[in-house]
Legacy VTK file of the C-alpha trace (Angstrom):
# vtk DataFile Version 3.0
C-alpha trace
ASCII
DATASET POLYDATA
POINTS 386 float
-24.550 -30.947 -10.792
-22.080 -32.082 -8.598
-21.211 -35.775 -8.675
-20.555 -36.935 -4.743
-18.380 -40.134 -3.371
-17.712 -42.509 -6.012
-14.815 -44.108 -7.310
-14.291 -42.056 -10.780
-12.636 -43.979 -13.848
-10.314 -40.674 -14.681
-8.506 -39.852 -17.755
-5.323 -41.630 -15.836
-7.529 -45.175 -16.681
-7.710 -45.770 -12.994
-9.882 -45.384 -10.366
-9.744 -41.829 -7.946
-11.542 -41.266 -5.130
-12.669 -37.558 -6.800
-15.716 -35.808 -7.360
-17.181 -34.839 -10.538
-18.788 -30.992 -11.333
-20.951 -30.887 -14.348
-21.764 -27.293 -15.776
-24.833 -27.911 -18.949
-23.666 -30.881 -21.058
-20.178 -30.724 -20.334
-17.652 -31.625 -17.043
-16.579 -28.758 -15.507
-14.096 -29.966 -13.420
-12.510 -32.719 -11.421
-11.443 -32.157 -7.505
-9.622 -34.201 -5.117
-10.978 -35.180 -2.210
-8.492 -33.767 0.312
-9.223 -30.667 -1.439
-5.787 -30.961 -3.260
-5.750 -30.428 -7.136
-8.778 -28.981 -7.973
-9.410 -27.834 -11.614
-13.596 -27.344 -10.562
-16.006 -24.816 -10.985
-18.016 -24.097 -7.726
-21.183 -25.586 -7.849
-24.258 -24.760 -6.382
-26.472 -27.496 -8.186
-27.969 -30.917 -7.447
-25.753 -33.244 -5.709
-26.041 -36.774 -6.388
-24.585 -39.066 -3.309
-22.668 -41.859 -5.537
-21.266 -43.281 -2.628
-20.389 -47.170 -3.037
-20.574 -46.488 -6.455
-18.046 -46.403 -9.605
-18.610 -43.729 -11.859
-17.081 -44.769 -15.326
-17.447 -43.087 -19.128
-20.468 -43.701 -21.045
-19.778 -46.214 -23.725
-18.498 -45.497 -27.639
-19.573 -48.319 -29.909
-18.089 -47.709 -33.747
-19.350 -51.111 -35.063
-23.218 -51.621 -34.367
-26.040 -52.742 -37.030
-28.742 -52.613 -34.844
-30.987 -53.522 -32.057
-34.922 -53.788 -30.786
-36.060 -55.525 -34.421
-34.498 -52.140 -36.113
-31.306 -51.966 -38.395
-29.601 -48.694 -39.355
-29.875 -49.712 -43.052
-33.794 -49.753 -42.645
-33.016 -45.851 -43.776
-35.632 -44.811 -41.146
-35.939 -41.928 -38.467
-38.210 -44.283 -36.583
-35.264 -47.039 -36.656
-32.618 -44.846 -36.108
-34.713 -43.436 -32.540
-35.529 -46.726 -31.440
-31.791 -48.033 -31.550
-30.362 -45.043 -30.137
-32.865 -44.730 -27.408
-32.304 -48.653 -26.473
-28.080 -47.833 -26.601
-28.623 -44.943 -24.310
-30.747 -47.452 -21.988
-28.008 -49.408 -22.124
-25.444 -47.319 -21.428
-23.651 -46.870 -24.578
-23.774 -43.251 -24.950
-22.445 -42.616 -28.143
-22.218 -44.500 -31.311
-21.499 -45.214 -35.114
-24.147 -46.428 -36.822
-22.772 -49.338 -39.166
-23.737 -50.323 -43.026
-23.518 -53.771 -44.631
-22.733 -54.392 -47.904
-25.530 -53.287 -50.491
-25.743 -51.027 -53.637
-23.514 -47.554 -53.206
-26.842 -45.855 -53.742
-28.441 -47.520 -51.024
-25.776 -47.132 -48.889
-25.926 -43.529 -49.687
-29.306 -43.073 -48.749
-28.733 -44.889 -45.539
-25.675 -42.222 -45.078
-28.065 -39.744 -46.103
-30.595 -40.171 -43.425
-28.879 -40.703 -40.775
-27.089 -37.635 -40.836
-30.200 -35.613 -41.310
-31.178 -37.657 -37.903
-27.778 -36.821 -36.089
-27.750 -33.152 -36.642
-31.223 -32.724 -36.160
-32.204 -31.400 -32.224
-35.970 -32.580 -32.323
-37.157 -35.029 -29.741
-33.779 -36.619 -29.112
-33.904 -36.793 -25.542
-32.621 -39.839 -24.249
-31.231 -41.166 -27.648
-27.413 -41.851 -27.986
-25.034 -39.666 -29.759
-24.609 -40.770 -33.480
-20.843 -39.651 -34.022
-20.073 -40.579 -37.366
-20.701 -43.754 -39.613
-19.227 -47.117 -40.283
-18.875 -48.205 -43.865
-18.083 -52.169 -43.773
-18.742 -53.351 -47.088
-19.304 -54.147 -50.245
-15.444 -53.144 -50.824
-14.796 -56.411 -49.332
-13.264 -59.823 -50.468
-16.142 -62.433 -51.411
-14.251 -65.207 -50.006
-14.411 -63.311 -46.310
-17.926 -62.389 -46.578
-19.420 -64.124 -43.427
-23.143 -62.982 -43.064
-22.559 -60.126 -46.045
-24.729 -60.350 -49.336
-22.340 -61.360 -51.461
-24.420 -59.389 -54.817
-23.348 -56.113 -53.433
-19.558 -56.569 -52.788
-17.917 -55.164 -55.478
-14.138 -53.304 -55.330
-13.868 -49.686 -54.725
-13.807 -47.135 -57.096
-13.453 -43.400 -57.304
-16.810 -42.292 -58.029
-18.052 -44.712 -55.160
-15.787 -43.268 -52.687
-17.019 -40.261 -54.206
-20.455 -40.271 -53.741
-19.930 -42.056 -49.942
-17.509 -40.033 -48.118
-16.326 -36.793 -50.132
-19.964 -35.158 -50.233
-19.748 -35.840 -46.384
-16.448 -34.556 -44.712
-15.881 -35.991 -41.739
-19.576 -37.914 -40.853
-17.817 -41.154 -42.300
-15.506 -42.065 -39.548
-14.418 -45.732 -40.582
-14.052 -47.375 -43.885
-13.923 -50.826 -44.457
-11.433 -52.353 -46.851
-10.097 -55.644 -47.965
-6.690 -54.699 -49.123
-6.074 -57.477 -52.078
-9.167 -56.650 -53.911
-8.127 -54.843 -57.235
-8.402 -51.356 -56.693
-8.629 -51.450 -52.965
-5.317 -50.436 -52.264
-4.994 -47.431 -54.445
-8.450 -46.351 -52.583
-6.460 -46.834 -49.290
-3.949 -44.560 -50.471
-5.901 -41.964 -51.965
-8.683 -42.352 -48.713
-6.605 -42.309 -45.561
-6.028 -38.963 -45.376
-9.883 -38.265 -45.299
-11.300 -41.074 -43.262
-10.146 -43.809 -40.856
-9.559 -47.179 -42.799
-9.669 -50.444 -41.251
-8.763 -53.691 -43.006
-11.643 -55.941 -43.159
-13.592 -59.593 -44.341
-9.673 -60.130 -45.980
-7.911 -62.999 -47.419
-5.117 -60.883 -47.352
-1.577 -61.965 -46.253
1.171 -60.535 -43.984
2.841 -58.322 -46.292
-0.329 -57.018 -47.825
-2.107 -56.156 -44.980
1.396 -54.208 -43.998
1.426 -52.580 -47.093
-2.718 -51.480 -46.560
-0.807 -50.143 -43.073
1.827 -48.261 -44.687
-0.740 -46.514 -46.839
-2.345 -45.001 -44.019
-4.758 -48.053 -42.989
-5.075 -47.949 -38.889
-7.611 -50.503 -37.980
-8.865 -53.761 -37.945
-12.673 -54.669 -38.055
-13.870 -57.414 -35.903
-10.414 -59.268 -35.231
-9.985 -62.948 -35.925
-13.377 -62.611 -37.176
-13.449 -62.886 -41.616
-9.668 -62.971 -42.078
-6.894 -65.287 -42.186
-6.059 -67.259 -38.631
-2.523 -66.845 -37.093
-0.085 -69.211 -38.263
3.437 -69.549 -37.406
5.220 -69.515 -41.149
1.848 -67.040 -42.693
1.348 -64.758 -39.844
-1.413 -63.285 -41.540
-3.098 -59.531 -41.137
-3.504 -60.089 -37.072
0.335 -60.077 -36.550
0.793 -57.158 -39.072
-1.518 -55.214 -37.317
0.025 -55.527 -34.107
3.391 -55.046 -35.309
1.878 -51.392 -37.264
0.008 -50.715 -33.718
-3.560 -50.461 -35.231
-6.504 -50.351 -33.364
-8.289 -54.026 -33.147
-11.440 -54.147 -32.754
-13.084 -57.009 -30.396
-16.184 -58.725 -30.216
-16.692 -59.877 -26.863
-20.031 -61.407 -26.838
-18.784 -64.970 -25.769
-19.713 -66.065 -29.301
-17.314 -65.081 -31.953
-14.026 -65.373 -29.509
-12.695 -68.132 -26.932
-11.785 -66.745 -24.007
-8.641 -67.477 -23.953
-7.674 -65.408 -27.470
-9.485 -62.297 -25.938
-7.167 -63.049 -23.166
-4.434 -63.669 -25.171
-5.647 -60.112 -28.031
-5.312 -57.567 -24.811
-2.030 -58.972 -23.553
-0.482 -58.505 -27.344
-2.328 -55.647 -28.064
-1.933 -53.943 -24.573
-4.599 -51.539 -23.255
-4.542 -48.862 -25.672
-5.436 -50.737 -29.585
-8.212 -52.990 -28.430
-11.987 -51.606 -29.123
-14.590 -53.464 -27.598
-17.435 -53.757 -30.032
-20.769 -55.049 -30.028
-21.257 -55.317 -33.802
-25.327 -56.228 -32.726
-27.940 -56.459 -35.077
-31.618 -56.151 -34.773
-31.928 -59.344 -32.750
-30.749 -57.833 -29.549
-32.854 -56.851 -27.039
-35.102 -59.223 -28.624
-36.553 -62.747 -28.104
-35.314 -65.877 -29.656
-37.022 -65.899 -33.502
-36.232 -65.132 -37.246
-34.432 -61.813 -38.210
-32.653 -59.568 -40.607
-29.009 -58.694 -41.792
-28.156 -56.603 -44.794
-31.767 -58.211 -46.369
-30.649 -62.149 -45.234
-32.584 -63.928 -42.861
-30.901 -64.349 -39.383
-32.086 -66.960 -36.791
-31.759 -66.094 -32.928
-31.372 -69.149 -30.384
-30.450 -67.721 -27.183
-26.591 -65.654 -27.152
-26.345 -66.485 -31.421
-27.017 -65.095 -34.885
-26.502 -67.621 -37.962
-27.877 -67.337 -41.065
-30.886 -69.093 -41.750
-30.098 -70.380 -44.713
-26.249 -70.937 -43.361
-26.326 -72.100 -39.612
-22.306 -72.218 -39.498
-22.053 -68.340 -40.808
-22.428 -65.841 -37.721
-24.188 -62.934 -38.311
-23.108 -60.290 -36.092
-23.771 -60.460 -32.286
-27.211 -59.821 -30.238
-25.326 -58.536 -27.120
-25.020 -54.398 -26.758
-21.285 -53.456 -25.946
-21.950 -53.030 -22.442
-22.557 -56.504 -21.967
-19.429 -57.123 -23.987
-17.566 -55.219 -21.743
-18.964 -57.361 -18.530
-18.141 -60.491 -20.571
-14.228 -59.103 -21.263
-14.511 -59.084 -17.415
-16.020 -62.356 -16.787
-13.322 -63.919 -19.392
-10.359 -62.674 -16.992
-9.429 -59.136 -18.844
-8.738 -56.516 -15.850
-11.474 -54.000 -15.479
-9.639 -50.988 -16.033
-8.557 -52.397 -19.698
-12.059 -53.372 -20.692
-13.773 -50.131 -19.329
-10.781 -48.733 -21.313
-11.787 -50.663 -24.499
-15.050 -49.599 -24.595
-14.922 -45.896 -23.785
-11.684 -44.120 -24.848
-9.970 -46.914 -27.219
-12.694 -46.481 -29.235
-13.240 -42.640 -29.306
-9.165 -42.386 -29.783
-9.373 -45.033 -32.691
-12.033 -42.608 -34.435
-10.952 -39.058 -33.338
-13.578 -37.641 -31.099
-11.492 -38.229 -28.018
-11.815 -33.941 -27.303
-15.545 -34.913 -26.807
-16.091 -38.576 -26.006
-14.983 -41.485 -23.873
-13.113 -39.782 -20.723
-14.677 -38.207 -17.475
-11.944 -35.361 -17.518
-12.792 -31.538 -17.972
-14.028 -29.992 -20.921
-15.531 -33.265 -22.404
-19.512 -34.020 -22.555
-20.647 -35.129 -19.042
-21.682 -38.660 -20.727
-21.127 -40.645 -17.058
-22.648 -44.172 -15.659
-23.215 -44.948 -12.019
-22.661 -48.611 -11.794
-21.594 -51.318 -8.919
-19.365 -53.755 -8.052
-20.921 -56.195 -10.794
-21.207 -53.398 -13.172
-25.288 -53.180 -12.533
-26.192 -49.668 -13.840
-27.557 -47.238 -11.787
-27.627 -44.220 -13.063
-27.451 -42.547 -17.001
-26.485 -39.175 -17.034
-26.197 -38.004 -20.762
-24.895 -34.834 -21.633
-25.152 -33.402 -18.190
-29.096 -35.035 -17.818
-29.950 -37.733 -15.756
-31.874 -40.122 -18.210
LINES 1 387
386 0 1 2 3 4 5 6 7 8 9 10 11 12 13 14 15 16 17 18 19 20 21 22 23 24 25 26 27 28 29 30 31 32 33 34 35 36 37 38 39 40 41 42 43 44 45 46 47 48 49 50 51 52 53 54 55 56 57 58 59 60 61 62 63 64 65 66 67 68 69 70 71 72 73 74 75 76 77 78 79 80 81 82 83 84 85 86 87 88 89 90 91 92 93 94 95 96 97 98 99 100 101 102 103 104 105 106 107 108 109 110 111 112 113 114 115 116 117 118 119 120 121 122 123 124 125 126 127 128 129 130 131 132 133 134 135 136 137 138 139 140 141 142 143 144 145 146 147 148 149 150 151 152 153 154 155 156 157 158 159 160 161 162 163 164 165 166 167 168 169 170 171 172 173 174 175 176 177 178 179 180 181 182 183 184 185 186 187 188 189 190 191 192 193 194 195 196 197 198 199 200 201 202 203 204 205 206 207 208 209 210 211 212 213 214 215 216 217 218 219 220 221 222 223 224 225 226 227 228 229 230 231 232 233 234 235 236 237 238 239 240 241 242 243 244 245 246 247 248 249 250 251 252 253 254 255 256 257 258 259 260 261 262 263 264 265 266 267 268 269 270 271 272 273 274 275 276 277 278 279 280 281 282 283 284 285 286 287 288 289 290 291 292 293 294 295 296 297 298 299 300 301 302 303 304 305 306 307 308 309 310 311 312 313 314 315 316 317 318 319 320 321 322 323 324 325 326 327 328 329 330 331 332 333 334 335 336 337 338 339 340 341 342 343 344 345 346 347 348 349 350 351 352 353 354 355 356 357 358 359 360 361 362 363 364 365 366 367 368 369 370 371 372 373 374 375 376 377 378 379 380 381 382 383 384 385
């Protein structure tokens, strides 16, 4: 497959007038125009005529619950289709499925079957990539816990982390941490060498959060969201992870952040710490009505999730990360930093950048055909048009 005359979002995070050879699942190559710096294969296969179109990665989401009245942690196969089918839809191509906080032995059932589901090769056309999993929770800080069941958050322990990640080398990609919790930061320590940590639902200060940093923390779940606000004599865990230059996760919905501070995140940040998530839960795609979250009831009215039994408590988002991404545009950030947030930040954040989140040679031919409002018209997925 050869892809034909659109504007390509390239591993230089710009847009090149070059066209696009796909060999099976992967990209095969990447040639100029002119005919000048060619790396491609010659191709003799279909041709698809992109003209007056952009051609841009598909998306990486690391933070998702769920969608289409499913949630990861229902521990299902018939969950885990349904939200990877609607992601693919949607054009997030490849994802992390995301955990809440409940018993360790729940959470490693959830683990469990969804790794069964991501290896297996049955009847998963047109389903997303699962990539890894998210752990966020219950190693968090009650105080922090937004929409989290506060009877499962408990601190970490060795046999926990045990049973969770070691059993499952590298399938966890991202554990979730609230540094001041007893314990917490000897499992930080003793963890970062094996997974990707990322400080999260934290009452933790400055120098704490710098000190989860120095022991090999790297990210930062849902920024400004569950942790202590910026202020100008307790600068908090934002500031410390900007000056340790971890990866800050975003939720862009148009719910959880002004504007103006997702404005304000990518020009302190800069274009290459700031994942886009969706962190969506099994209200989106859905109608307005009563929902789930880590076993709480969740009411949908319109673009928010509160708690039913809490209306001021969030409860993740119902938007997919592609529409986060149009909404980074809509708030002002440029388009090559939010197609940038949502495709390689995140695949760089979690170490699957050799497979995910460019259009460059050598990486799975995971490609969307959109226009100049970002309208999708086209899925390919590992080299198939879907």
């Amino acid at each position: 497959m050869r892809i034909k005359g659109a504007k390509v979002y390239t591993d230089c995070f710009r847009f090149e007038d070059v066209d696009v050879d796909i060999t099976g699942e992967k990209i095969s190559g990447i040639s100029g125009r002119n005919g000048a710096g060619t790396d491609s294969e010659n191709q003799d296969g279909e041709i698809i005529d992109a003209s007056g179109l952009y051609a841009i990665p598909g998306l990486v989401d690391v933070h998702l619950h769920g969608a289409v009245a499913h949630d990861f942690c229902d521990a299902k196969e018939e969950s885990l289709r349904a939200i990877t089918e609607y992601e693919a839809r949607s054009g997030v191509l490849a994802l992390c499925p995301t955990t809440m906080s409940l018993s360790v032995d729940r959470v490693d059932e959830i683990c469990d079957v969804t790794q069964k589901f991501a290896a297996s090769t049955e009847n998963k056309d047109g389903c997303a990539d699962i990539i890894g999993m998210n752990l966020e929770g219950p190693f968090i800080n009650p105080s922090k816990k937004g929409a989290q069941n506060g009877e499962f958050i408990r601190p970490a322990s060795d046999e926990a982390l045990n049973t969770l990640i070691d059993k499952r080398a590298d399938f966890i990609k991202l554990l979730d941490l609230a540094p001041e919790v007893e314990g917490n930061m000897e499992a930080i320590k003793d963890y970062s060498s094996k997974v990707n940590i990322s400080i999260a639902h934290t009452a933790c200060d400055y120098d704490t959060a710098l000190e989860a940093f120095g022991n090999g923390a790297n990210h930062v779940t849902h920024l400004f969201n569950a942790m202590n606000g910026i202020n100008h004599r307790m600068p908090g865990p934002i500031l410390a992870a900007l000056d340790e230059d971890a990866y800050a996760e975003l939720i862009t919905d148009g719910v959880h952040i002004h504007p103006a501070v997702v404005r304000m995140a990518f020009t302190l940040f800069g274009p290459d710490r700031i994942v886009i998530i969706s962190d969506s839960m099994e209200a989106t795609g859905m109608e307005d009505g009563q929902y789930e979250l880590g076993g709480q009831k969740v009411t949908k009215r319109g673009k928010h999730a509160t708690l039913t039994d809490d209306p001021s408590s969030l409860a993740g988002s119902v938007s997919n990360q592609f529409d986060c991404m149009k909404e980074a545009v809509e708030m002002g950030v440029p388009i090559e930093e939010a197609i940038r947030a949502a495709t390689y930040n995140p695949a760089a954040s979690i170490g699957v950048t050799d497979s995910y989140g460019l259009i460059a040679k050598d990486r799975f031919a995971n490609i969307l055909l959109v226009d100049d409002n970002l309208q999708i018209k086209k899925i390919i997925h590992k080299g198939r048009i879907i």
